[in-house]
C-alpha positions in Angstrom: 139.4 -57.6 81.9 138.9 -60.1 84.7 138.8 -64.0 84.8 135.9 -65.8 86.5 137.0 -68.3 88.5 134.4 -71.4 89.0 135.3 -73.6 91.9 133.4 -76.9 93.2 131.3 -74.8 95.8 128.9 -73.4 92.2 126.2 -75.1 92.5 125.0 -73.9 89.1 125.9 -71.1 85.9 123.5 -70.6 83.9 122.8 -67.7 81.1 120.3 -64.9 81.9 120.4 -62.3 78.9 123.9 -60.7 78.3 125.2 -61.9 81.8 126.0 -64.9 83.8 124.2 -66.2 86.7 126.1 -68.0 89.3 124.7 -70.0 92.5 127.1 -70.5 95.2 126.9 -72.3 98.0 128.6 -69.9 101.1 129.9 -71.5 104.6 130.2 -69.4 107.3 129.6 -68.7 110.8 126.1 -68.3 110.4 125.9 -71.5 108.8 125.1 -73.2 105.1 123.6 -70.9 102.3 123.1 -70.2 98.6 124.3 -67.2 97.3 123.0 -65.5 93.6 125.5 -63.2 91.7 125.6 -61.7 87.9 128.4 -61.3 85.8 127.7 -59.6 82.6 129.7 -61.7 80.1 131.2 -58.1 78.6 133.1 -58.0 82.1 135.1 -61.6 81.3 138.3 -62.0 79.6 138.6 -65.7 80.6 136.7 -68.3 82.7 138.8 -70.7 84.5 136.8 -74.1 86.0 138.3 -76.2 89.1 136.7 -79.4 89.8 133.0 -79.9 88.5 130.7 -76.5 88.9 127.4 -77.4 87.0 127.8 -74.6 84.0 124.4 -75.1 81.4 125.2 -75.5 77.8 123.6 -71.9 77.1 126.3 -70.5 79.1 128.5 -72.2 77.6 127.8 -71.3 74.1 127.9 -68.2 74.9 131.3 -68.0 75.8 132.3 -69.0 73.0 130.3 -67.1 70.8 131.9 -64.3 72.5 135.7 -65.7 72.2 135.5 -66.3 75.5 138.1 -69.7 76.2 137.6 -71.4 79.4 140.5 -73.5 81.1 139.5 -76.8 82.6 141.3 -78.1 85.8 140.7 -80.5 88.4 140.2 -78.9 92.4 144.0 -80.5 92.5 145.3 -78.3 89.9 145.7 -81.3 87.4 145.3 -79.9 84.0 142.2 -81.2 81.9 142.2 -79.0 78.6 140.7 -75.8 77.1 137.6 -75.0 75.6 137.5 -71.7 72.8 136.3 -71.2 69.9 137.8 -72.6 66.9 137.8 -69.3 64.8 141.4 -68.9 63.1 141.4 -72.2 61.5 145.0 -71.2 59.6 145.7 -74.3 57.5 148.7 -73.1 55.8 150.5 -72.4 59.5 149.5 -75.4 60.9 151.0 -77.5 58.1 154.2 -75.4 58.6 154.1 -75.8 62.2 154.0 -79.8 61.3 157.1 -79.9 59.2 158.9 -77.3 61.2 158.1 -79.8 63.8 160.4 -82.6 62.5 163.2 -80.3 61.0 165.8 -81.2 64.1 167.6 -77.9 63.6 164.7 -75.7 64.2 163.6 -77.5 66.7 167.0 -77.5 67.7 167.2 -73.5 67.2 163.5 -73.0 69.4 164.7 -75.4 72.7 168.2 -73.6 72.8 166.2 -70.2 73.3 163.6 -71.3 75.6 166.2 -73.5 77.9 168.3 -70.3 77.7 165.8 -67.7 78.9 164.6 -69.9 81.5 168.1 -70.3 82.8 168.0 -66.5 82.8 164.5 -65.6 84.3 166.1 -68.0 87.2 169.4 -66.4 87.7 167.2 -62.9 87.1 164.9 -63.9 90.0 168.0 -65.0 92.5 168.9 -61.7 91.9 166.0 -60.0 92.9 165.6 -61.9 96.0 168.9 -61.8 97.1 168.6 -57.5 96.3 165.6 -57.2 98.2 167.3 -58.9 101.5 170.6 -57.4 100.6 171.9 -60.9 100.8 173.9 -60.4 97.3 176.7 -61.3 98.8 178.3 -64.4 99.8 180.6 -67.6 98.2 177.0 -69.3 97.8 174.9 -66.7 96.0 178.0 -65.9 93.6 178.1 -69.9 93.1 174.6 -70.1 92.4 174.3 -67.2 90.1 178.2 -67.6 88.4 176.7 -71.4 87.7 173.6 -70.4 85.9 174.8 -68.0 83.7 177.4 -71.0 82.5 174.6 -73.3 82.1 172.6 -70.7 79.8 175.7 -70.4 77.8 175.8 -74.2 77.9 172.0 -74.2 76.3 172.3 -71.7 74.5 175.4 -73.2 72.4 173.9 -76.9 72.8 174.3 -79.0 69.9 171.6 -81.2 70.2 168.2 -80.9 72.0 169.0 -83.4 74.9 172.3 -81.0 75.6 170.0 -78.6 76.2 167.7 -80.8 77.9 170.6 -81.6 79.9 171.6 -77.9 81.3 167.8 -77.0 82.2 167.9 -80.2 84.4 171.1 -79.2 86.1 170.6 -75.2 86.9 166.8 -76.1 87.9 168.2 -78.1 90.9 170.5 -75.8 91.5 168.0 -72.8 91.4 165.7 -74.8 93.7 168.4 -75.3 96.1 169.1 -71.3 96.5 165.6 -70.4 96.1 164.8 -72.4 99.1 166.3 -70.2 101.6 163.8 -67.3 100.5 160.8 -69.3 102.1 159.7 -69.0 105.4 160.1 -71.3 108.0 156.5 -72.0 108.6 156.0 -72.7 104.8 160.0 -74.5 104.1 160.6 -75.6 100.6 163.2 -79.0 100.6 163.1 -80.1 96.9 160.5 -79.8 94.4 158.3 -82.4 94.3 155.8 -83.8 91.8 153.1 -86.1 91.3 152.0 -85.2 93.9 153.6 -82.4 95.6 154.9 -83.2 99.4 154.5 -80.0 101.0 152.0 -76.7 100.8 155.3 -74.8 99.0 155.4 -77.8 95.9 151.5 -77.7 96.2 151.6 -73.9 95.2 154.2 -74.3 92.7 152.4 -76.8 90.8 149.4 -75.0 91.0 151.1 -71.7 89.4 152.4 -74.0 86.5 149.3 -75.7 85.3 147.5 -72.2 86.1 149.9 -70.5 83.8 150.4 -73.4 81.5 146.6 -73.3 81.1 146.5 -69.9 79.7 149.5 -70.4 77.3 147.9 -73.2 75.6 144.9 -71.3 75.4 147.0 -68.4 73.6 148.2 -70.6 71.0 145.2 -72.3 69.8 143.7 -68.4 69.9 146.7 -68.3 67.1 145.8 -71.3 65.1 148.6 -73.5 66.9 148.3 -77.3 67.7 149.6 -77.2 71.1 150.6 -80.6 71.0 153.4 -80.1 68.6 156.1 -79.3 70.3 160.4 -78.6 70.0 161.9 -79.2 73.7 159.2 -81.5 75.3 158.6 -84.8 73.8 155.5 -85.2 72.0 153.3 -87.4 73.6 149.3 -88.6 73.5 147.6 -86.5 75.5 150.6 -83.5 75.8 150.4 -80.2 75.4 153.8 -79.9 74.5 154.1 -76.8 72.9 152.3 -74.9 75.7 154.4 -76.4 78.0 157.7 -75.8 75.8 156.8 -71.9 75.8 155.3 -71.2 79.0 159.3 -72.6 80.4 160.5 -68.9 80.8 157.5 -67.9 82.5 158.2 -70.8 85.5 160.4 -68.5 87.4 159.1 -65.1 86.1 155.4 -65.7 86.9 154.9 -68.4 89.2 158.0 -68.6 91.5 158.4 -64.9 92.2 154.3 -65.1 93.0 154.6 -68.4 95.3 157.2 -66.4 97.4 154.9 -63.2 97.6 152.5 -65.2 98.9 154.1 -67.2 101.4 156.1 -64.2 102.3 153.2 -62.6 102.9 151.0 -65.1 104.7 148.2 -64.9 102.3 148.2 -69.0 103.2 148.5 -71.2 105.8 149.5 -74.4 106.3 146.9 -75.4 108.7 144.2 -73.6 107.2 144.8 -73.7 103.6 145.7 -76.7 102.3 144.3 -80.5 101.9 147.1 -82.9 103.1 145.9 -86.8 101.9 146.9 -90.4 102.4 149.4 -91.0 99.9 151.1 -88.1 100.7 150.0 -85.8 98.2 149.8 -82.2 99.3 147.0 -80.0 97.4 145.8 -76.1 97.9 142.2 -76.1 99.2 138.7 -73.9 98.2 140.6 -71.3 100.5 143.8 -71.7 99.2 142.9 -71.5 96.0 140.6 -68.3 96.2 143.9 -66.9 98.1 145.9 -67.5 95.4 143.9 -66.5 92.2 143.4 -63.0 94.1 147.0 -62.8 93.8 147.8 -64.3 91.3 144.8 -62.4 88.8 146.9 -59.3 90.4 150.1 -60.4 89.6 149.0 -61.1 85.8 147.4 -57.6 85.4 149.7 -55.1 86.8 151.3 -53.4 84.5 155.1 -53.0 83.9 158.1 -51.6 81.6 160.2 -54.5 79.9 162.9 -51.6 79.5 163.4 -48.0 80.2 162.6 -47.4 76.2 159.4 -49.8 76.0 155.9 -49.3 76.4 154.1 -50.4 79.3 152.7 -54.0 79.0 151.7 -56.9 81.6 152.5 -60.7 82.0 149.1 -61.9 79.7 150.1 -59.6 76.8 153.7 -60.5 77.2 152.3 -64.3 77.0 150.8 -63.3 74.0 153.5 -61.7 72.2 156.0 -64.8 73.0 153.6 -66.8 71.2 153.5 -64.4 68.3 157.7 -64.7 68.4 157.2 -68.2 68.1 154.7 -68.1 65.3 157.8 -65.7 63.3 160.3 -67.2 63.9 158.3 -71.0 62.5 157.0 -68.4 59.5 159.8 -66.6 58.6 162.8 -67.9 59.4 163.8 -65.0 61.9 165.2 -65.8 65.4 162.9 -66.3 68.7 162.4 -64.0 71.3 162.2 -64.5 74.6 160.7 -62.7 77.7 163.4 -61.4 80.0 163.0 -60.6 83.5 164.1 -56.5 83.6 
């Protein structure tokens, strides 16, 4: 099912029956309108809300009388929170998620998977690149991709959470620094950069993340999760850490390998689709940002084999199950799974 996406040109949602009425305000070259749609609410899986649309209450409500969550940003891609419905109130795995939460050796056990899969997905997604330019070849792609697979060993085996802490921070720049050459010149990638990003390439990056962190942390308090309680970020006010602790293996499977499509494909521009402000900051415009949900809402439904043996799935039900693998392995003592790149 689709996600409605509600940008800062709504001028107003509002309920009408069993659908959704949406005002927008169009720009174009005959000039400034308002344009009426419906979306019957049976047609949406998941509403995501950039800047400040004016959504009434009624609407509202019913979204989440219909399970409906919706996933609050600002039009910079800032994350803001989630709004669902609060209907698997689990007690009993919420107070094991809590002392799981302060047992160092699960914690411990949780970070040395994720850290390890990300390092993976990374390494997976060199490979694809360099496959798909026949560039795998070379002392600095067998550096890059040799170097990675030490550094998932190194998480993998880490003895303490800040080990492994410490061998995500060293193959991300790394990766960065070989995934660079697979962006075009007119869109170049020099370093990631955050807060805020420098350049249309971090600006899409960042994007992806709190996009795709958006839905995980939606996904776990579907599964009567605190989100906030985390095992490889630190738990902070205001942080949810364990949405951003399991979404770390998605980073390069999702949200880099989309970026590139996009660029690749000139589905932005740098003159045309991006904001560029005073301090520097760097941010995806109304354009931009309708350009890259279209892809993106493609890239998150098409369907896929994990392995030759395995059912066909896509990248939202493989978000859910990683959240169910969690939820095992903090249940019953059984080891984490972690998505794979095929």
């Amino acid at each position: 099912m689709a996600s409605l996406i509600l940008t800062s040109d709504i001028l107003r949602v509002t309920r009408l029956s069993e659908r959704l009425e949406i005002i927008r305000r169009v720009r174009d070259k005959d000039g400034e309108r308002n344009e009426t749609s419906h979306v019957p609410l049976f047609d949406i899986d998941r509403v995501i809300i950039l800047g400040q649309p004016s959504i009434t209450m009624p609407a509202i409500t019913s979204l989440l009388d219909r399970g409906i969550p919706c996933f609050l940003l600002t039009a910079r891609g800032r994350w803001r929170g989630t709004i669902t419905p609060d209907n698997n109130l689990n007690a009993a795995r919420r107070i094991r998620q809590y002392e799981q939460g302060t047992d160092p050796e699960f914690t411990l056990r949780i970070a040395r998977v994720l850290v390890n899969a990300k390092i993976r997905n990374c390494r997976r997604v060199l490979q694809r690149l360099a496959a798909n330019r026949n560039a795998a070849s070379g002392p600095e792609y067998e550096h890059s991709v040799q170097a990675l697979k030490e550094y998932a060993k190194m998480a993998e085996q880490a003895e303490t959470a800040e080990i492994a802490r410490g061998a995500e921070g060293i193959a991300a720049a790394l990766y960065f620094q070989r995934m660079a050459s697979y962006f075009p010149e007119n869109m170049p990638f020099l370093k990631r950069t955050r807060r805020p990003p420098r350049d249309p390439a971090n600006a899409l990056l960042s994007f992806g993340y709190t996009v795709v962190m958006s839905e995980v942390e939606g996904v776990i308090r579907s599964h009567g999760l605190d989100a906030a309680i985390g095992c490889l970020h630190t738990d902070k006010t205001n942080t949810p850490s364990l949405a951003l602790d399991l979404m770390e293996p998605f980073r390069p499977a999702i949200v880099d390998l989309l970026v590139l499509n996009i660029v690749n494909h000139l589905m932005v521009k740098p003159e045309g689709s991006f904001e560029y402000h005073d301090d520097g900051g760097v941010y995806l415009n109304e354009d931009g940002r309708r350009s890259f949900f279209l892809a993106y809402e493609q890239s998150m439904c098409r369907r896929f084999a994990v392995s030759k043996d395995s059912a066909h799935t896509n990248l939202r039900r493989v978000i859910d199950e990683q959240v169910c693998a969690y939820i095992r392995a903090l249940e019953q003592d059984v080891p984490m799974e972690c998505f794979l790149l095929p």
